[in-house]
PQR file of N, CA, C, O and H, with PARSE charges and radii, in Angstrom:
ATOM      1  N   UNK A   1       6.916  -2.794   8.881 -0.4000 1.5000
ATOM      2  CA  UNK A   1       7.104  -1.770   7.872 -0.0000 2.0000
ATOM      3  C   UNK A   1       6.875  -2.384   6.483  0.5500 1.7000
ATOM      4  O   UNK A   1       7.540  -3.376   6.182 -0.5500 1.4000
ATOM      5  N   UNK A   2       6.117  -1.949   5.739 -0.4000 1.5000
ATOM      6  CA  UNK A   2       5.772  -1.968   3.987 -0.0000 2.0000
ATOM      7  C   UNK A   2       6.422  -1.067   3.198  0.5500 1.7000
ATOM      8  O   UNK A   2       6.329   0.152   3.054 -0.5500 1.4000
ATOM      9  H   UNK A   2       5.576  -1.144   5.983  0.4000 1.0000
ATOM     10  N   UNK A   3       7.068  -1.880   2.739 -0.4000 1.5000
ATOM     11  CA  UNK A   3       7.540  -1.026   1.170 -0.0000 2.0000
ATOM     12  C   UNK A   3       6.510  -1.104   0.194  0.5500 1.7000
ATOM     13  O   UNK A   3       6.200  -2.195  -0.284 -0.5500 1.4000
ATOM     14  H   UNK A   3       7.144  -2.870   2.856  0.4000 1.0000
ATOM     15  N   UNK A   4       5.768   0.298  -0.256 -0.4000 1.5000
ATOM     16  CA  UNK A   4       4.815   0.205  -1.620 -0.0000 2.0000
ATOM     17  C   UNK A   4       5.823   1.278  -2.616  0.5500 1.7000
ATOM     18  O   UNK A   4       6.957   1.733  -2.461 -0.5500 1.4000
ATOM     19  H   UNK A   4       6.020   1.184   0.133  0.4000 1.0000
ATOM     20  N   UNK A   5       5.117   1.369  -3.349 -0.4000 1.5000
ATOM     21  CA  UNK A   5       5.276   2.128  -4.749 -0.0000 2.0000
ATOM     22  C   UNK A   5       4.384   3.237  -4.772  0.5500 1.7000
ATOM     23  O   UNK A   5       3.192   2.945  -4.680 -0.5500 1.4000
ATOM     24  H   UNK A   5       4.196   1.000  -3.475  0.4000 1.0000
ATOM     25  N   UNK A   6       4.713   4.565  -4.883 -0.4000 1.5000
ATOM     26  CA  UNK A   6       3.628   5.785  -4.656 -0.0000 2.0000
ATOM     27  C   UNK A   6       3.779   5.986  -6.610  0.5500 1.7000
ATOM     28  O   UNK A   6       4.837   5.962  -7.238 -0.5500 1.4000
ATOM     29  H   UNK A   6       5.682   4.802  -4.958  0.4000 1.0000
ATOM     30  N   UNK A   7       2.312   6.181  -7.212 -0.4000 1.5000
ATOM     31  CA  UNK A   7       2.570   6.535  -8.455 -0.0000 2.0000
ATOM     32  C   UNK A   7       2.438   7.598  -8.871  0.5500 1.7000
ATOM     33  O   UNK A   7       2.516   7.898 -10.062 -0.5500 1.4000
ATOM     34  H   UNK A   7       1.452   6.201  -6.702  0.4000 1.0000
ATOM     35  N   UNK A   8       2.113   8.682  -7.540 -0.4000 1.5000
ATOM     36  CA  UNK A   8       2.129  10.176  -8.078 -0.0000 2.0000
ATOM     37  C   UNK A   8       3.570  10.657  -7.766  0.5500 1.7000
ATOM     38  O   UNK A   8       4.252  11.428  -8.442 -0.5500 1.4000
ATOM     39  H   UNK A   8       2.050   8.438  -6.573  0.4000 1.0000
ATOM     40  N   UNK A   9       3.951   9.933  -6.391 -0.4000 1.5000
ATOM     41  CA  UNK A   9       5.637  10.660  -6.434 -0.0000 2.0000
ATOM     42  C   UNK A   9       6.580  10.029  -7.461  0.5500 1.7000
ATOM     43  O   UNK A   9       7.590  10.575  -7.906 -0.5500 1.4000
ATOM     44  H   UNK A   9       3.397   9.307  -5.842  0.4000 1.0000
ATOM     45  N   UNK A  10       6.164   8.910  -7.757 -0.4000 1.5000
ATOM     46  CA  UNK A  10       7.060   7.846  -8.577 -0.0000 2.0000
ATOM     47  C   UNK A  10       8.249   7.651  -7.806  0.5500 1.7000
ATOM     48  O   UNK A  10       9.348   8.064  -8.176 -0.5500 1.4000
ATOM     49  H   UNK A  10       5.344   8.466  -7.396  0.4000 1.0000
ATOM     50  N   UNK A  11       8.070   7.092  -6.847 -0.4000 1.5000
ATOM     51  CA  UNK A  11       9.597   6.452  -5.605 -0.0000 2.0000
ATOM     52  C   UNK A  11       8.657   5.558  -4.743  0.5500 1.7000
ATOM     53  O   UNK A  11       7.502   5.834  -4.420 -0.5500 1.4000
ATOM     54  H   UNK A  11       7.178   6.756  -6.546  0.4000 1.0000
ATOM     55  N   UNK A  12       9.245   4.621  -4.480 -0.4000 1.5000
ATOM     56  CA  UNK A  12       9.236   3.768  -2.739 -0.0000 2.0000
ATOM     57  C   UNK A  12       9.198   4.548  -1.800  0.5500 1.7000
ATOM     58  O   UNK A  12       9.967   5.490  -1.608 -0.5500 1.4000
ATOM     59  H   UNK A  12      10.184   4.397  -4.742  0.4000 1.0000
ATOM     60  N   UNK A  13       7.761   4.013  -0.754 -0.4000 1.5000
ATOM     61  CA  UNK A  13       7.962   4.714   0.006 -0.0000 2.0000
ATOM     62  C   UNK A  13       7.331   3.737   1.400  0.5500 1.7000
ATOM     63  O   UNK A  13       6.419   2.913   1.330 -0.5500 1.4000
ATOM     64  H   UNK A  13       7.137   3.248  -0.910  0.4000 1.0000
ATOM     65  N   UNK A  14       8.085   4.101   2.579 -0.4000 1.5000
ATOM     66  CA  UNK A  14       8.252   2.846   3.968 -0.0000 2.0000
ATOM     67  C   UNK A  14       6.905   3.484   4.668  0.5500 1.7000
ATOM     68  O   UNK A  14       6.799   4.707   4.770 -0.5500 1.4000
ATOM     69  H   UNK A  14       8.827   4.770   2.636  0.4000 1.0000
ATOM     70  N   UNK A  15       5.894   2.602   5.137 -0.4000 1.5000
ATOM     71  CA  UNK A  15       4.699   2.680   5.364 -0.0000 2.0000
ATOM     72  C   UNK A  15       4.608   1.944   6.732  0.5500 1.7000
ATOM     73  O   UNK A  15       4.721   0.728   6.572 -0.5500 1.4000
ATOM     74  H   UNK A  15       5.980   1.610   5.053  0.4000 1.0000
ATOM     75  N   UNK A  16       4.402   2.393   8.301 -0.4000 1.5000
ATOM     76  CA  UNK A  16       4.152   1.908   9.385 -0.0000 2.0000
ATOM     77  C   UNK A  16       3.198   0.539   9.096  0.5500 1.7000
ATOM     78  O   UNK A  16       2.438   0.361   8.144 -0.5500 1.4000
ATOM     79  H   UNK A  16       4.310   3.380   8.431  0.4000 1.0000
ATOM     80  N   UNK A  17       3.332   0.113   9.626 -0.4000 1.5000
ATOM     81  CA  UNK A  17       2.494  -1.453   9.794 -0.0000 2.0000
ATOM     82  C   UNK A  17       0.923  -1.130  10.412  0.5500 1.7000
ATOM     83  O   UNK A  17      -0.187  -1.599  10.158 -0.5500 1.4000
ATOM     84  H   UNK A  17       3.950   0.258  10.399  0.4000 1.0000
ATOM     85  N   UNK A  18       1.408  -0.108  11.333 -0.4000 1.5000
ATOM     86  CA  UNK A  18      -0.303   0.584  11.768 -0.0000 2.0000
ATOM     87  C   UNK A  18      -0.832   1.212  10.871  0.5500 1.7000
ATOM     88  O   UNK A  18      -1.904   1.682  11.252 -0.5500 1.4000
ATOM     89  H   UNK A  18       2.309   0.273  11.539  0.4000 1.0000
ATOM     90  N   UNK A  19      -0.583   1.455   9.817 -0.4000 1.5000
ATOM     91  CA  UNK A  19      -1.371   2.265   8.974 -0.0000 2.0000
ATOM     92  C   UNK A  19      -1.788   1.745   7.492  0.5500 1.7000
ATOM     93  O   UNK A  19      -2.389   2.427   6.663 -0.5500 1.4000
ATOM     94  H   UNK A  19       0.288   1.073   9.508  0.4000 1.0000
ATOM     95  N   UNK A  20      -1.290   0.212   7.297 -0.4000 1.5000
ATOM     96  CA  UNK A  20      -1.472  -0.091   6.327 -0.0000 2.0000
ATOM     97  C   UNK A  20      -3.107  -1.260   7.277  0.5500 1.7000
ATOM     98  O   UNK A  20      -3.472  -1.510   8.426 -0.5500 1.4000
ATOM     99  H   UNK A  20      -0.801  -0.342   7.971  0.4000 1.0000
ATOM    100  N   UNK A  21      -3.601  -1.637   5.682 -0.4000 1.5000
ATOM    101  CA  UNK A  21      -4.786  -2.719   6.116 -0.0000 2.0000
ATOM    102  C   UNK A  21      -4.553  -4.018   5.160  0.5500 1.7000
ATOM    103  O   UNK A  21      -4.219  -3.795   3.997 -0.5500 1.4000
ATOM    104  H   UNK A  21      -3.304  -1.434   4.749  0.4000 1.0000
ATOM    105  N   UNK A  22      -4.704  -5.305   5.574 -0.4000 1.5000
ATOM    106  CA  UNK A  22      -4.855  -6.291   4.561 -0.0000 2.0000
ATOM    107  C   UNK A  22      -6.185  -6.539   3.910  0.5500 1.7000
ATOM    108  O   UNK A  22      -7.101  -6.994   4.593 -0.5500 1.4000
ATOM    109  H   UNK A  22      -4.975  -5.487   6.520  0.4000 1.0000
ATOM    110  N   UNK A  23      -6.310  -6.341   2.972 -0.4000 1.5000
ATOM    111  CA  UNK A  23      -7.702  -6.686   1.936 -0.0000 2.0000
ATOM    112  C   UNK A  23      -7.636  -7.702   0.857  0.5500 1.7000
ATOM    113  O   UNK A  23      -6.723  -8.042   0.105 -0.5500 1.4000
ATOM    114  H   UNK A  23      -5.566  -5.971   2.417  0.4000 1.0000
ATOM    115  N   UNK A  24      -8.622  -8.012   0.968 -0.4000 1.5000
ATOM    116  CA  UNK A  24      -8.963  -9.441  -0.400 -0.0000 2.0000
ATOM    117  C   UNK A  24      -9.540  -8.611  -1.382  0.5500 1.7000
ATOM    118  O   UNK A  24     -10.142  -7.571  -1.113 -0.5500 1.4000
ATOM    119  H   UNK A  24      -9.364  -7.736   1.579  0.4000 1.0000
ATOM    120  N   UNK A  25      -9.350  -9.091  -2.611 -0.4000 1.5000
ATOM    121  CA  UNK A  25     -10.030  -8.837  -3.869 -0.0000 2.0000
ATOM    122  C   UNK A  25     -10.975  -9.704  -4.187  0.5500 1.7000
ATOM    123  O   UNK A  25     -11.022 -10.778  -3.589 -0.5500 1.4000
ATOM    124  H   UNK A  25      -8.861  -9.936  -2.830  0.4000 1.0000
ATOM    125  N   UNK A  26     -11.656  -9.470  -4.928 -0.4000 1.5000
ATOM    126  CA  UNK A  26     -13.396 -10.344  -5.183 -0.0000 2.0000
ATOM    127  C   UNK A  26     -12.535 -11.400  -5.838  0.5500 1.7000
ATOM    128  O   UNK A  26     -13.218 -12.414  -5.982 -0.5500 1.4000
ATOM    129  H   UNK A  26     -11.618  -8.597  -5.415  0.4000 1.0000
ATOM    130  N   UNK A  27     -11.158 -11.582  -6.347 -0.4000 1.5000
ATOM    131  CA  UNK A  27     -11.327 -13.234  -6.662 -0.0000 2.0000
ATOM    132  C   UNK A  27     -10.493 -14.185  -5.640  0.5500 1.7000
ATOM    133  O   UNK A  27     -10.309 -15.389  -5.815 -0.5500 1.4000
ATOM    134  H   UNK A  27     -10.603 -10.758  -6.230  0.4000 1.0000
ATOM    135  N   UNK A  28      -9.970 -13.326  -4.413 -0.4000 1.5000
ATOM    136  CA  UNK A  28      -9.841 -13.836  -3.440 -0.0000 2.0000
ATOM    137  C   UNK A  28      -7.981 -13.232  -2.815  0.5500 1.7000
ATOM    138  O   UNK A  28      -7.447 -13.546  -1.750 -0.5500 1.4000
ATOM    139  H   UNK A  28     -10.119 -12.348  -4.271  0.4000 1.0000
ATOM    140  N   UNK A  29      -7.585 -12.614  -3.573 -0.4000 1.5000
ATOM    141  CA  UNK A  29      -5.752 -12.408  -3.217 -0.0000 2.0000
ATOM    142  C   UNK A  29      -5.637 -11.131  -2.353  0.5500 1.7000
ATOM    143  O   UNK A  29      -6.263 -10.072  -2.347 -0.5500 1.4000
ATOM    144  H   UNK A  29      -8.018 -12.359  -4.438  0.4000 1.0000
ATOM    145  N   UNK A  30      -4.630 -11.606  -1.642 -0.4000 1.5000
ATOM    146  CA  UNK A  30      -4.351 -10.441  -0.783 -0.0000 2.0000
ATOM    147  C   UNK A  30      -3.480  -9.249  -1.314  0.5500 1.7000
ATOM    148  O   UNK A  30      -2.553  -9.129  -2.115 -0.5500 1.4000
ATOM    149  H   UNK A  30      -4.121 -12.467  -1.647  0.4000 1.0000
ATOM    150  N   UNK A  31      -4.393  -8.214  -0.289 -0.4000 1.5000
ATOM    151  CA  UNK A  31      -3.498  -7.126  -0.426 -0.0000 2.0000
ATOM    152  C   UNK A  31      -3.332  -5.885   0.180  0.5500 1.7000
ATOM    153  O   UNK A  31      -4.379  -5.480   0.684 -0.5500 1.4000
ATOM    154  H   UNK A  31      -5.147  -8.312   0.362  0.4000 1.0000
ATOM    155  N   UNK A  32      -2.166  -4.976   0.334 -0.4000 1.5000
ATOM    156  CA  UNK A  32      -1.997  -4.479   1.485 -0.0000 2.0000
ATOM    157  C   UNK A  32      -2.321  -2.930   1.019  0.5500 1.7000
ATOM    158  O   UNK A  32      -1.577  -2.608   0.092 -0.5500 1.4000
ATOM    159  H   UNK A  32      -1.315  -5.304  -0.075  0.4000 1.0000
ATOM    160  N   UNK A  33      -3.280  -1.829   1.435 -0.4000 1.5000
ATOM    161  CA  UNK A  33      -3.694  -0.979   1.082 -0.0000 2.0000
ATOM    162  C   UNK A  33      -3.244   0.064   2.378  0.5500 1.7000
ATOM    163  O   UNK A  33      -3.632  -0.080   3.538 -0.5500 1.4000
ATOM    164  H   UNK A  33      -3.885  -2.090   2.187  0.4000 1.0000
ATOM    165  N   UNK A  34      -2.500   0.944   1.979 -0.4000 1.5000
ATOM    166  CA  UNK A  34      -2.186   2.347   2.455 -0.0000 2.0000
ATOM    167  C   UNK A  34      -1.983   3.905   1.881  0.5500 1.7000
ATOM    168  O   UNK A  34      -1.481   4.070   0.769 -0.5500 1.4000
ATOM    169  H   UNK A  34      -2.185   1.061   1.037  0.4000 1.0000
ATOM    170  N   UNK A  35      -2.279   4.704   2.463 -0.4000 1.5000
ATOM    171  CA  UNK A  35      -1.955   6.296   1.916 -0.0000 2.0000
ATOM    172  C   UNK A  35      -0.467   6.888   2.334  0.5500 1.7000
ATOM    173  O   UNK A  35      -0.040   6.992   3.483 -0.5500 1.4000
ATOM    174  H   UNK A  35      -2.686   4.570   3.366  0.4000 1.0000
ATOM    175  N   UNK A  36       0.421   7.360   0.738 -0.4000 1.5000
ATOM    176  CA  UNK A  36       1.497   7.898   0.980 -0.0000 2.0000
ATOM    177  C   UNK A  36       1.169   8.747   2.053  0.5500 1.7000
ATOM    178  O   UNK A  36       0.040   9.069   2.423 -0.5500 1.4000
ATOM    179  H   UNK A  36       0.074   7.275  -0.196  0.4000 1.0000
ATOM    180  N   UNK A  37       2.634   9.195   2.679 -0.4000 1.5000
ATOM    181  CA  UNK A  37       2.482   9.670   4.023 -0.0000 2.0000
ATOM    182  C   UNK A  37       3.205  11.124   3.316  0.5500 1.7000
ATOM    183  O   UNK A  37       3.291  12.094   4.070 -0.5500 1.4000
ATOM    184  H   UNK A  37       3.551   8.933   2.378  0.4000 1.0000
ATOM    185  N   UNK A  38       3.645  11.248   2.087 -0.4000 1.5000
ATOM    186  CA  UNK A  38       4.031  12.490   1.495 -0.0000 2.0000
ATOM    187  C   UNK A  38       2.592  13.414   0.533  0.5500 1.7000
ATOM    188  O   UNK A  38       2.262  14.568   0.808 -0.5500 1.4000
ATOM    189  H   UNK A  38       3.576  10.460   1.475  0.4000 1.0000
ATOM    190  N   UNK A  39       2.099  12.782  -0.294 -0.4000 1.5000
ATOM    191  CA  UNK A  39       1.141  12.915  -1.013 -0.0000 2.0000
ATOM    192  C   UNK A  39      -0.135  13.002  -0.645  0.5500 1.7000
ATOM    193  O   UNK A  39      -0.889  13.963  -0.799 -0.5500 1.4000
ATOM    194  H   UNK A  39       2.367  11.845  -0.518  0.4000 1.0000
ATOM    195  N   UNK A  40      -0.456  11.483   0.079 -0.4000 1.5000
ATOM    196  CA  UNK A  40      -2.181  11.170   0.489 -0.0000 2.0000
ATOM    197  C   UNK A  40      -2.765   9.959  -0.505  0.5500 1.7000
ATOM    198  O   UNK A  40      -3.865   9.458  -0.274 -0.5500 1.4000
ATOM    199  H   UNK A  40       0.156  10.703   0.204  0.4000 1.0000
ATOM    200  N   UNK A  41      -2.136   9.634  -1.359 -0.4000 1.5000
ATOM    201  CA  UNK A  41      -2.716   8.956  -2.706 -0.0000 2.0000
ATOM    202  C   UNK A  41      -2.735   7.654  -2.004  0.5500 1.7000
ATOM    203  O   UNK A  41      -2.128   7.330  -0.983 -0.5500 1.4000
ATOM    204  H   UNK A  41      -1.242  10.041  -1.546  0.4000 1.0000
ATOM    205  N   UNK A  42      -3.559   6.954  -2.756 -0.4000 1.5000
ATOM    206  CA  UNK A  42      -3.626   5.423  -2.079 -0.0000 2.0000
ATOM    207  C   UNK A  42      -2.587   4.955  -2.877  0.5500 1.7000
ATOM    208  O   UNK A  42      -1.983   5.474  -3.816 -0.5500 1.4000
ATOM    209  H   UNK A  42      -4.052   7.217  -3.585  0.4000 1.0000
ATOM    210  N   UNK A  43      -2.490   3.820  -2.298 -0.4000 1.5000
ATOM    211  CA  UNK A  43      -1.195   2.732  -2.309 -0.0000 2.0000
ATOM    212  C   UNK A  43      -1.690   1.363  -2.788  0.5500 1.7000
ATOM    213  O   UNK A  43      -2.918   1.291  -2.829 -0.5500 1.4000
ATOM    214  H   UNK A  43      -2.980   3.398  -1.536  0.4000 1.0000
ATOM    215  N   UNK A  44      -1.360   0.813  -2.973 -0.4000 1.5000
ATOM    216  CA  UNK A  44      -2.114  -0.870  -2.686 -0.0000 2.0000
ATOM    217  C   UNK A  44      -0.579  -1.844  -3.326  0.5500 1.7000
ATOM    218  O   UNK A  44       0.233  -1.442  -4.160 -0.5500 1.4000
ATOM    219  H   UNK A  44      -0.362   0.871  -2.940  0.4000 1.0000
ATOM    220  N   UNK A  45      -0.583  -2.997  -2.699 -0.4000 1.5000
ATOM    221  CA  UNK A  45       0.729  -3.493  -3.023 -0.0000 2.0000
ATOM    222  C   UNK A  45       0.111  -4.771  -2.982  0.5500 1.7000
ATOM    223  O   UNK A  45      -0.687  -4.807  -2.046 -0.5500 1.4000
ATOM    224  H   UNK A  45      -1.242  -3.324  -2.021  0.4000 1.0000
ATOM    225  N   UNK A  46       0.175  -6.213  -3.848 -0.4000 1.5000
ATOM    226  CA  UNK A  46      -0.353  -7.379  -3.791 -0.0000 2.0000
ATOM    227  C   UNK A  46       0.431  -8.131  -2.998  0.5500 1.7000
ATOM    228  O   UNK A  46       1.621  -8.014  -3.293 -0.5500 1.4000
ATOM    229  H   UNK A  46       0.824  -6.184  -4.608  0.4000 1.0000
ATOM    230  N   UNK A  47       0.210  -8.860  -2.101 -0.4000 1.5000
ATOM    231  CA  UNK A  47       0.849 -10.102  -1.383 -0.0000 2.0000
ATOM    232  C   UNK A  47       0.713 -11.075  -1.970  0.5500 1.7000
ATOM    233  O   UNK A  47       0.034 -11.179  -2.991 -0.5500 1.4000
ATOM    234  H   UNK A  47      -0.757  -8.955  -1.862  0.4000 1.0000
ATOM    235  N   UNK A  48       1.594 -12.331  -1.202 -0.4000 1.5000
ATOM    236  CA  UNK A  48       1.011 -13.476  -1.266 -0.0000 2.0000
ATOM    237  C   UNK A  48       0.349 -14.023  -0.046  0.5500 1.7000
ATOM    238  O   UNK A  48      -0.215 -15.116  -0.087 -0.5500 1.4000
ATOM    239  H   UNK A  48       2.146 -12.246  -0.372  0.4000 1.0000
TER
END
């Protein structure tokens, strides 16, 4: 489970592990990209 930040609802919101993806950015950092499950809006949350 992922905790992101939705910025159209403005609240936390708990995101299945199946539905999120890990992605790199062109200068190389991770990060975890999902759609609120209230809204639809993308998500993206930086890792380490």
């Amino acid at each position: 489970m992922a905790e992101m930040f939705c910025v159209k609802c403005k609240e936390k919101k708990t995101v299945p592990d199946d539905q999120t993806t890990l992605e790199k950015t062109a200068k190389g950092r991770n990060m975890l990209r999902a759609i609120c499950p209230t809204c639809g809006t993308k998500m993206t949350k930086f890792t380490k």
